[in-house]
C-alpha positions in Angstrom: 0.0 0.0 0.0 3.1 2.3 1.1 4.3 1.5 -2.6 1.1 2.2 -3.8 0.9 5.6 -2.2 4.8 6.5 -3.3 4.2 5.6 -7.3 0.8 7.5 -7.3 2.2 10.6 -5.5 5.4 10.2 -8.2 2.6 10.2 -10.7 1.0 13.4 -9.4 4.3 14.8 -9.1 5.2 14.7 -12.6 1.9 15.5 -14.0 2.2 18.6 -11.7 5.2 19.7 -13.7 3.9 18.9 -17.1 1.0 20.9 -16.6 3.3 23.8 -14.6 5.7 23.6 -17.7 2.8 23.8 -20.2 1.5 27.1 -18.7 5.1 28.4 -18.6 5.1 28.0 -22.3 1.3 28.9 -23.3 2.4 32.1 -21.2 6.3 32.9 -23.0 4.1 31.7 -26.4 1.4 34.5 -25.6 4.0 37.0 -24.8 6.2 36.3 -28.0 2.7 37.1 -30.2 1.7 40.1 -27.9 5.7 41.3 -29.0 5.3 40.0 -32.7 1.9 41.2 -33.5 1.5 44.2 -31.2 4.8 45.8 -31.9 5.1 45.9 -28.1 8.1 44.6 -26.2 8.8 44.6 -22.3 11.5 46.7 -21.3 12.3 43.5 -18.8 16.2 44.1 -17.6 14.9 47.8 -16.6 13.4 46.3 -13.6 14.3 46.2 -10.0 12.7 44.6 -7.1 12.8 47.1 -3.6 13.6 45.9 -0.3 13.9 48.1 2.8 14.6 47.2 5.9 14.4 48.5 9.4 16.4 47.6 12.5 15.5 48.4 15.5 17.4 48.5 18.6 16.5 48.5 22.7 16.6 52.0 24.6 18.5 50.8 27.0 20.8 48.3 25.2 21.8 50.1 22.0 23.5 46.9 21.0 20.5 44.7 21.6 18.5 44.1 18.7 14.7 44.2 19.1 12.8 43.6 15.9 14.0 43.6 12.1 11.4 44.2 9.8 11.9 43.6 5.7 9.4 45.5 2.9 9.5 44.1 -0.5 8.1 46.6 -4.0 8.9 47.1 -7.4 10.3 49.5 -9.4 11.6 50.6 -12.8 14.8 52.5 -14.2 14.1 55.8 -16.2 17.6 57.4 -15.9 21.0 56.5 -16.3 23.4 59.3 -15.3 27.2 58.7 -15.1 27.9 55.9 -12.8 24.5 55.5 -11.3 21.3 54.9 -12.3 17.7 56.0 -11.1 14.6 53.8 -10.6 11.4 55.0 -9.6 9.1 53.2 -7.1 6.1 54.4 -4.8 6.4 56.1 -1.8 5.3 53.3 0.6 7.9 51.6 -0.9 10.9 53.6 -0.1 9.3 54.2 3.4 7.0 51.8 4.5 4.2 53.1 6.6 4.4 50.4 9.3 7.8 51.0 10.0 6.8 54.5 11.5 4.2 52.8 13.4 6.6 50.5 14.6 8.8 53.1 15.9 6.2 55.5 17.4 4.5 52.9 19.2 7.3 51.3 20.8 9.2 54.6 21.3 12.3 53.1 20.0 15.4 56.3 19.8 17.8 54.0 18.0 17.1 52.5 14.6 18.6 51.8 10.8 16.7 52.2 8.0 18.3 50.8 4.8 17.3 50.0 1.2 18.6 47.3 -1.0 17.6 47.3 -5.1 18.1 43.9 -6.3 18.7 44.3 -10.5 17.2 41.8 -13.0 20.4 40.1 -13.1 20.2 38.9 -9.3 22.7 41.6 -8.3 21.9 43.3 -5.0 23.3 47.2 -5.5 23.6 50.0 -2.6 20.9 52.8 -3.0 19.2 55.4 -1.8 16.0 57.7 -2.0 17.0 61.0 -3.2 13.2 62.3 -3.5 9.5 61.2 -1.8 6.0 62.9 -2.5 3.7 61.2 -0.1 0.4 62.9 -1.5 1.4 61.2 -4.9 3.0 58.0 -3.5 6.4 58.4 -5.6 10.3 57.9 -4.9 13.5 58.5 -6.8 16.1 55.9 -6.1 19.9 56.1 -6.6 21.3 53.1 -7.6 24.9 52.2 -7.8 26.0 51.3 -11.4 24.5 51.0 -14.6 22.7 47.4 -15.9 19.7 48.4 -18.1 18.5 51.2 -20.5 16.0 53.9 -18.9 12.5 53.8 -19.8 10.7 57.2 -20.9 7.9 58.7 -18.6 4.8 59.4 -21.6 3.8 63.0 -22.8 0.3 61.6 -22.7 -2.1 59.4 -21.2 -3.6 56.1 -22.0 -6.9 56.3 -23.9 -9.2 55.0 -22.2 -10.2 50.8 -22.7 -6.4 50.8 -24.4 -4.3 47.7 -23.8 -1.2 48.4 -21.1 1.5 46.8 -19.4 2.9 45.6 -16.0 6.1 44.2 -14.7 6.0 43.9 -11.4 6.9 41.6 -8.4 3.6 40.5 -6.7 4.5 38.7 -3.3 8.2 39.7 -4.6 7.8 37.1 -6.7 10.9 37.7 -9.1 14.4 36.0 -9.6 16.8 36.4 -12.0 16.3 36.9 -15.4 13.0 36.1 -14.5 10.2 38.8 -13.5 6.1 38.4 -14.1 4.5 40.2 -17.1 1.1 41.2 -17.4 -1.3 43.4 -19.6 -4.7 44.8 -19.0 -7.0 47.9 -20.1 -6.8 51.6 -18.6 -10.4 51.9 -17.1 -10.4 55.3 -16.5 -9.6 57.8 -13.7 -11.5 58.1 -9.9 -12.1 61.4 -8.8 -12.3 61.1 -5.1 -12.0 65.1 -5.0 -10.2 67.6 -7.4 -6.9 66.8 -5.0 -7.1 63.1 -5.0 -7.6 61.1 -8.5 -6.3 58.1 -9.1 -5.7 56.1 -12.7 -7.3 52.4 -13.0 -6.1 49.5 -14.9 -7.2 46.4 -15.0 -3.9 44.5 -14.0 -3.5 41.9 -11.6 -2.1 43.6 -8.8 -0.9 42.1 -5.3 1.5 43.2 -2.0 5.2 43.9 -3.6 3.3 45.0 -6.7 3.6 48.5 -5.5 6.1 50.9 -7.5 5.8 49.1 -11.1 5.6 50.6 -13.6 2.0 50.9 -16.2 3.1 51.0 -20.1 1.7 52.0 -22.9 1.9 50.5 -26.6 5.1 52.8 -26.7 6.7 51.4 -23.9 6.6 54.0 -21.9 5.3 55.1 -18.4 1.9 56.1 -18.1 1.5 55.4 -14.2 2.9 53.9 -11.2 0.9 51.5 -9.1 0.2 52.3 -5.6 -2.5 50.1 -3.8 -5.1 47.7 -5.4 -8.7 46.8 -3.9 -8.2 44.7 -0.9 -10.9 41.9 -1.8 -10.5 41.8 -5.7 -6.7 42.7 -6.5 -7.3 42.5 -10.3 -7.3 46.1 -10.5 -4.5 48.3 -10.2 -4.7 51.5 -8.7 -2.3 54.1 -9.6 -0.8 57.9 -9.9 -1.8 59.6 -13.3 0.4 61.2 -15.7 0.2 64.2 -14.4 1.1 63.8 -11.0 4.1 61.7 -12.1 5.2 64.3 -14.6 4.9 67.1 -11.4 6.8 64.6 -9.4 9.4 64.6 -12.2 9.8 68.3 -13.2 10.6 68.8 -8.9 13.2 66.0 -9.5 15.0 67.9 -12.3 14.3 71.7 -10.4 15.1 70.5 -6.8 17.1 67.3 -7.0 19.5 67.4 -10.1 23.0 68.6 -7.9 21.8 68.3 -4.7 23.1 65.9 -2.5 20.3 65.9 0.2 17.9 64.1 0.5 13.9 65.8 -0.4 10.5 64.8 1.3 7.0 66.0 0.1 4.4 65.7 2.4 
C-alpha cells in the first residue's frame, strides 16, 4: 500500500510539472505574439525589485537588537546618469508606513533604515531615496552602477479601454532573469476630490506589486501602481500622468545637484 501511495504521488508529481511547464510555455508563447503582433516589447532588464529594511534597537541596550522588519516593491529605471542609475518606485515603498508605526508605538530612539535594489540580473546594488512625494505616492532611487537602458515617462495618457503593461513583483515574486508580465486595459480615472484622483487599470495587482511601472503600446510610463482593492486585487490602482510628470519636473528643479535628501508631504 506504502508503494502504492509513493508511485501515485510520483505520478501526481510529474503530471504537476507537465502541466506547470505547459502554462510556462502557453504564457512565453502569448508574450512572444503580444511582442510580434503588437509591436510591443517589455523593457524586462529595466526592472528592479525594492527591499527596505528597518532595524531596531533597545533603549537601554543600543547593541541589543529588538525587531527587524523587511518591505518588498517594485520599481523601474528611467535614468541612467554617469555611474548611477535611477529607478522610480512608490512612496510606501521607499518608506514603508508600518515601520513608523513600529517606531512610534514602541518609542524606539535607535534605529537603521536601509534599502537594498536587487537588479534583474540577481545583483543586490547600494541605494538610496533621493526624492519622496507622499500625497502622490512616488520615490526616486539612486542606484549604484548601470545594468539596463532607462524607460521614458509618456507625454500623454492612455486612452481609455487601451491595452497596457505591468512588470512587477507581486508577493516579490521575481528572480533572476525572470520577473512576471502582465497586460490589461486603462479603465479610467477616480475622482475622489479635485486633490485626489487616481488612474485604474485592470492589471492583476498584489502586495510587492507597488512601484511598477503601467506601459503604454510605446513602452513608456503612463503610471505607477500604488494600492489595489483589498478583496478583488485584479485592478491596479495608480498615480496619473500628471502627478508623475509634477513629481518629475521637482526631480530635475530641486534634486539634479543636490546631495540631500527631499521629502513632500
Amino acid at each position: 500500500m506504502g508503494s502504492l501511495t509513493y508511485l501515485t504521488l510520483f505520478k501526481l508529481n510529474i503530471l504537476l510539472s507537465v502541466a506547470v511547464c505547459s502554462m510556462l510555455v502557453m504564457h512565453h508563447d502569448r508574450l512572444d505574439r503580444i511582442e510580434t503582433h503588437e509591436g510591443f516589447k517589455y523593457p524586462r532588464t529595466s526592472f528592479a525589485k525594492i527591499f527596505s529594511e528597518l532595524r531596531a534597537y533597545e533603549n537601554k541596550k543600543p547593541d541589543a537588537r529588538v525587531a527587524e522588519i523587511k518591505s518588498v516593491g517594485s520599481g523601474i529605471v528611467i535614468k541612467v546618469l554617469e555611474d548611477y542609475s535611477i529607478v522610480i518606485s512608490a512612496s510606501h515603498v521607499c518608506s514603508p508606513k508600518h515601520f513608523d508605526e513600529l517606531i512610534k508605538k514602541n518609542k524606539v530612539e535607535k534605529f537603521e533604515r536601509s534599502i537594498t535594489v536587487i537588479d534583474f540580473f540577481g545583483i543586490a546594488r547600494e541605494s538610496e531615496v533621493i526624492l519622496e512625494n507622499k500625497v502622490y505616492d512616488l520615490c526616486l532611487i539612486k542606484v549604484d552602477g548601470k545594468w539596463a537602458p532607462p524607460v521614458e515617462i509618456a507625454s500623454n495618457p492612455a486612452q481609455q479601454g487601451s491595452v497596457v503593461y505591468n512588470i512587477a513583483a507581486p508577493l516579490g515574486f521575481a528572480f533572476t532573469s525572470m520577473v512576471p508580465l502582465f497586460s490589461g486595459r486603462y479603465s479610467g480615472d477616480v475622482h475622489y476630490d479635485d486633490d485626489d484622483i487616481n488612474s485604474i487599470y485592470a492589471i492583476p495587482t498584489h502586495r510587492g506589486s507597488s512601484g511598477s511601472a503601467i506601459l503604454n503600446r510605446h513602452g513608456k510610463i503612463v503610471g505607477i501602481i500604488h494600492s489595489s482593492l483589498q478583496d478583488f486585487d485584479h485592478l491596479a490602482i495608480s498615480c496619473t500622468l500628471e502627478e508623475l510628470n509634477d513629481f518629475m519636473r521637482v526631480y530635475r528643479s530641486l534634486v539634479l545637484g543636490s546631495k540631500n535628501r527631499i521629502t513632500i508631504e
